[in-house]
N, C-alpha and C positions, 0 to 999 in steps of 0.2 A: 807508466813511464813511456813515452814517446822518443823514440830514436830519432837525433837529427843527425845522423850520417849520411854525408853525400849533399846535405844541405848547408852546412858551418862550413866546408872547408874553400867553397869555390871565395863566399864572402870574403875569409879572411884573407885570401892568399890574394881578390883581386882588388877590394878595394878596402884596405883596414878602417877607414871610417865609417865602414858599417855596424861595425861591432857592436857600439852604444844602444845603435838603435836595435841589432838584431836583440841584443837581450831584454833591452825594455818590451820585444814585442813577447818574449819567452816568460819572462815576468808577467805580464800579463793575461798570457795565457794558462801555465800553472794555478795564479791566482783565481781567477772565473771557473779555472775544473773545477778546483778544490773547494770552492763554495756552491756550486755547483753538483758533486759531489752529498756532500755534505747535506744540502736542501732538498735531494733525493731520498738520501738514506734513513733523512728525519721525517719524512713526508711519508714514505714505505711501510715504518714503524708505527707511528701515530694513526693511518689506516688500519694497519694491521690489529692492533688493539682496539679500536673501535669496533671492526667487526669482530671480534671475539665476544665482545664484553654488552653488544647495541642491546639496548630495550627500546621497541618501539611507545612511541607517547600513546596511552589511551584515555579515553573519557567515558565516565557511566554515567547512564543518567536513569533516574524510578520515576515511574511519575505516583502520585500517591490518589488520583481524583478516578474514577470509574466511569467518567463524563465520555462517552465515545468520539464523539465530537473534537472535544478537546484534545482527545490522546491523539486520533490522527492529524489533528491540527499539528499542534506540537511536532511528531513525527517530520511531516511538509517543512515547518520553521527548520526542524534540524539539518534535512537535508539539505536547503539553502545556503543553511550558516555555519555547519559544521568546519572543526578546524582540520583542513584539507595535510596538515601534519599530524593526524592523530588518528586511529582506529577508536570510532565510538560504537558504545552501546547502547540502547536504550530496549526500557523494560516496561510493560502497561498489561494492561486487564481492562475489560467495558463491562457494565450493565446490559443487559439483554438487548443485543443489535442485531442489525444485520447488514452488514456490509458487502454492496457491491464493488463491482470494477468499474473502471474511469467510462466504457463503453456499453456497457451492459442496460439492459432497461425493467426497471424496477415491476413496472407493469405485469412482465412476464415473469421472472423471477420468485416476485415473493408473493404472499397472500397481504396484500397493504391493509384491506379491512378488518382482518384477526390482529394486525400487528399494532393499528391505531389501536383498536377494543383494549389490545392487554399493553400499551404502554409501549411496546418496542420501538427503538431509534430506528429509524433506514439511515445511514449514513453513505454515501460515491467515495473510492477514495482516489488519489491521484494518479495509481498506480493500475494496471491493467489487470485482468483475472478473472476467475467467476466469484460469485456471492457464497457468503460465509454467514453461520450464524457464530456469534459471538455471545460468551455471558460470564460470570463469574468462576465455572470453571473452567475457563481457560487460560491460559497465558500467551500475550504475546511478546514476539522478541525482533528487533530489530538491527541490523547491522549497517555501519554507514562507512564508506571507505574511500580514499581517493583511487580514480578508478585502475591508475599503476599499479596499486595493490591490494586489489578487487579478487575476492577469491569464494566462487560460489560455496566448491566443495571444504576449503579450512571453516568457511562459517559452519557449513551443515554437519563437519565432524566435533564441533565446540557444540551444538547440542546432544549429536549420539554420546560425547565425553560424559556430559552432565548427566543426563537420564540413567547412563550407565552408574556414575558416580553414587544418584542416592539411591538405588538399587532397583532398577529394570533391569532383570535378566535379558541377557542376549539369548537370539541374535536383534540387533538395531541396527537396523539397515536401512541405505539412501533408496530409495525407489525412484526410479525416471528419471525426470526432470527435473521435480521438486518439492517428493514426499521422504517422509522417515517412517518405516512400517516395522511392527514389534506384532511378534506372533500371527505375520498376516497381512494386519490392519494395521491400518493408518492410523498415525496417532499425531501429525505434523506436517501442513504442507503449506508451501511457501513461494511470493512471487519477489519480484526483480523490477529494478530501477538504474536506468543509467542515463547518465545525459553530463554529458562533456567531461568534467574530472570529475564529475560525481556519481558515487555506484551504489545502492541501498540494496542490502536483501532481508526480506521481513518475511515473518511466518508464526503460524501459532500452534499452541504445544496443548492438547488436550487433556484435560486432568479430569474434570470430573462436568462434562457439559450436559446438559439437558438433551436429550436424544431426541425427545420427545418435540420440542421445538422446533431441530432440523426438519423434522416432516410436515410440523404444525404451519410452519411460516414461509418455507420456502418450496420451489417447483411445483403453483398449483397447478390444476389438469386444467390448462385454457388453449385442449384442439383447434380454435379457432384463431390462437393469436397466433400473426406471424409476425415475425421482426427480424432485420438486420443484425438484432447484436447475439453475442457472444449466450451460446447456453451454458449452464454451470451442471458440472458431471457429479452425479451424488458417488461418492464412496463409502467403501467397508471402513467403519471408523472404531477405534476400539478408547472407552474413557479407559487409562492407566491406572488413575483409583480401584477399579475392581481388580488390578492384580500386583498393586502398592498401596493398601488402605489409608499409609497414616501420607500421603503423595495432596501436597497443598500449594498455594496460590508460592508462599514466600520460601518455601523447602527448594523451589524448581527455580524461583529468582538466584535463593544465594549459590545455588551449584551452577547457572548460568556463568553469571559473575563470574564464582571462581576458575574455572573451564579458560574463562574469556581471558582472566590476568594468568593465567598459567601458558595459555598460546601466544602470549606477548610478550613472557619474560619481567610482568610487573606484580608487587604484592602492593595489599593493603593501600589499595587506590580509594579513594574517596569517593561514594554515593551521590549525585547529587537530585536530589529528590525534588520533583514538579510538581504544582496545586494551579486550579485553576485562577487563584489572587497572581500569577504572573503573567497572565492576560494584560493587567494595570501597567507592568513595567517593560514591555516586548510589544512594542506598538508592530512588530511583523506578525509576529503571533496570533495578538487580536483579531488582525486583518486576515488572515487567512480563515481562523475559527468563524467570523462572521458569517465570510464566502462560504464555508461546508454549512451554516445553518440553514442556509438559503433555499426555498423552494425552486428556484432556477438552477441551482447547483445540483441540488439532491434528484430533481424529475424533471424539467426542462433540459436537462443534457443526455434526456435519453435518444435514440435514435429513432427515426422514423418506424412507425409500424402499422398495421392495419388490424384492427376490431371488430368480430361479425358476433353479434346478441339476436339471436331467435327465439321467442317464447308465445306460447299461446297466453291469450287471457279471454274471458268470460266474454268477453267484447269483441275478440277478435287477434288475428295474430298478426304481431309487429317481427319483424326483420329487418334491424339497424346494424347501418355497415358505417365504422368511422375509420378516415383517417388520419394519424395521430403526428405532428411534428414536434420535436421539443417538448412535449406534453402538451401539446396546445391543439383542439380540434381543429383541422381545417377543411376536411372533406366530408360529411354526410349524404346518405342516402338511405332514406326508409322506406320499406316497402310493406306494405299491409292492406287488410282487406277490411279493417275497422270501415263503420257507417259514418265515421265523423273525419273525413279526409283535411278539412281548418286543420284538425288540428296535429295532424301532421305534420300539414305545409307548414305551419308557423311553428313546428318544435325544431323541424331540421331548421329553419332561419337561426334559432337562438340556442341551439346546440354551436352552432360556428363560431371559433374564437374563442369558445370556454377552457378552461387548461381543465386535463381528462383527469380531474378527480369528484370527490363526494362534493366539494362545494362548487364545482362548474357544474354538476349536473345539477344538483339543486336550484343555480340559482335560472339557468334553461327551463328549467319544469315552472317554478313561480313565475318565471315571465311570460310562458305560455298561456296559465291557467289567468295571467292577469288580464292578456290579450281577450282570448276567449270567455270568460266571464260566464262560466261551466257552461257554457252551450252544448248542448248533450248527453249531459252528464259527465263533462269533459272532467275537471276538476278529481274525482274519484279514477279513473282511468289514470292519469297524469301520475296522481298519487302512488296506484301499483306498480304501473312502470318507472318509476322513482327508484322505489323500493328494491328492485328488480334490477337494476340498471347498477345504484350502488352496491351491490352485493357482491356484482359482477365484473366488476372495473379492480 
């Protein structure tokens, strides 16, 4: 209630035909508190209840296909199109990969001609890091958030939950920047994504991996390469199957899962499960998966580097120095004390412009040997150092 003391009485007493109008303005003004009021008190409440009561929206997604390719394809699609109202999940596993970082160069990194021999994918992914081997035991997990409410450490405690859940004895603990270590060793680590309101943090969960692979495939001993990009640091890694035997692919999905609708206040959310037949219907998707199958995606966005190959042979010792842009030869220099100097000069010509794998070098040696037309016995030379050269690359 508002006192009009000292204001009502000068009106009335000096000009009474104010009155009308003084009340209409009093009426007025009671009436706008009062709904006023009112539109407050009802606004206060209805907040209030909301946050008592909020469930944030989430979305899961599995994919069901082992296609490495396609999971990180997929992944890229999500974080494009994800619904920037909703905390999503997604959940994948590959066939024996190896995946590097957006920056990294595969050359150095991995062993590419053990990995051609036994099958294995290289896959680049969008996201920055070192190289990982990837294979069926492992799990990976992705989280995608609008970046408002972007939270490295709630993701990374929604897997210590899980792990804990189906029975990892603690302690599980965050390590650095962005490992989970259980007895020690690393069992989980994991990189970052942001870019404008979009925030992804992805990582993968070891269950039961080929150990034996990590060594086979990746950091081979190449003292002579050097390059710009990013080295990948081997850690102490422990498979969790030797100290949870019955510890599996879909054990570690559904405690994911549940972990993930327990942090958000939602039950019995709905799976929705990916194959690669939605390729056909997500023309974004397609386009993206094509882009990762690409040899210009996968090894022409490696970074500049430099190549020195020194070997004797029965003939003579060669000492080849290349320089490497985008995977594409562009600098050569050999040096040797062979009796057949042609064929030198014309190997470094048709070395230049080759993209630096097993079929640029190949197709340099046939053009050579076609040039030359074995003068020298060139042809058999050519051959060894072939041989030599792809081994080595």
């Amino acid at each position: 209630m508002i006192s009009i003391k000292g204001y009502l009485s000068p009106l009335i007493f000096k000009n009474s035909n104010n009155i009308p109008k003084f009340l209409n303005v009093i009426n007025r003004y009671y009436s706008t508190t009062s709904t006023t009021t009112t539109t407050t008190t009802t606004t206060t409440t209805t907040t209030t209840t909301s946050t008592n009561n909020e469930k944030k929206s989430i979305k899961i997604y599995k994919s069901t296909t082992n296609n490495a390719l396609f999971n990180i394809a997929t992944e890229d699609w999500l974080f494009k199109e994800f619904d920037l109202n909703k905390q999503t999940l997604y959940l994948w596993r590959n066939s024996p990969t190896v995946v590097i970082g957006r920056y990294q160069n595969p050359f150095k990194e991995c062993h590419l001609q053990r990995m051609d021999e036994d099958g294995v994918v290289l896959a680049r992914r969008y996201s920055g890091g070192g190289a990982v081997y990837h294979d069926l035991g492992n799990t990976n997990f992705t989280f995608l958030s609008p970046t408002s409410d972007y939270s490295k450490d709630r993701n990374t405690n929604i897997i210590i939950n899980s792990l804990s859940a189906i029975g990892i004895s603690p302690p599980i603990e965050a390590s650095g920047r962005n490992d989970i270590i259980v007895q020690g060793k690393k069992v989980s680590g994991s990189a970052y994504k942001q870019s404008g309101l979009r925030s992804f943090h992805h990582g993968t969960i070891m269950i039961d991996v080929n150990l034996d692979s990590l060594q086979k495939y990746l950091n081979p001993n190449k003292d002579k390469l050097k390059s710009k990009g990013i080295t990948s640091v081997i850690s102490r890694v422990l498979n969790m199957k030797s100290i949870l035997p019955t510890m599996n692919h879909e054990m570690v999905c559904n405690s994911v899962i549940n972990e993930f609708c327990k942090m958000y206040g939602n039950e019995n959310v709905q799976v929705e499960e990916l194959t690669v037949s939605d390729l056909e219907r997500i023309p974004s998707l397609k386009e993206t998966y094509e882009t990762l199958q690409k040899w210009d995606w996968r090894y022409g966005n490696s970074p500049e580097f430099e190549h020195q190959f020194e070997k004797r042979f029965d003939w003579g010792t060669i000492d080849i120095n290349m320089n490497v842009t985008k995977s594409i030869i562009d600098k050569v220099k050999i040096y040797s004390d062979s009796l057949n100097p042609s064929m030198i000069e014309v190997l470094s010509n048709n070395l230049l412009g080759m993209k630096y794998n097993q079929e640029g070098i190949t197709i340099a040696i046939e053009r050579t040997k076609t040039v030359l037309n074995n003068i020298l016995d060139s042809n058999s030379q050519l051959d060894q150092l072939k041989e030599y050269l792809i081994k080595s690359i």
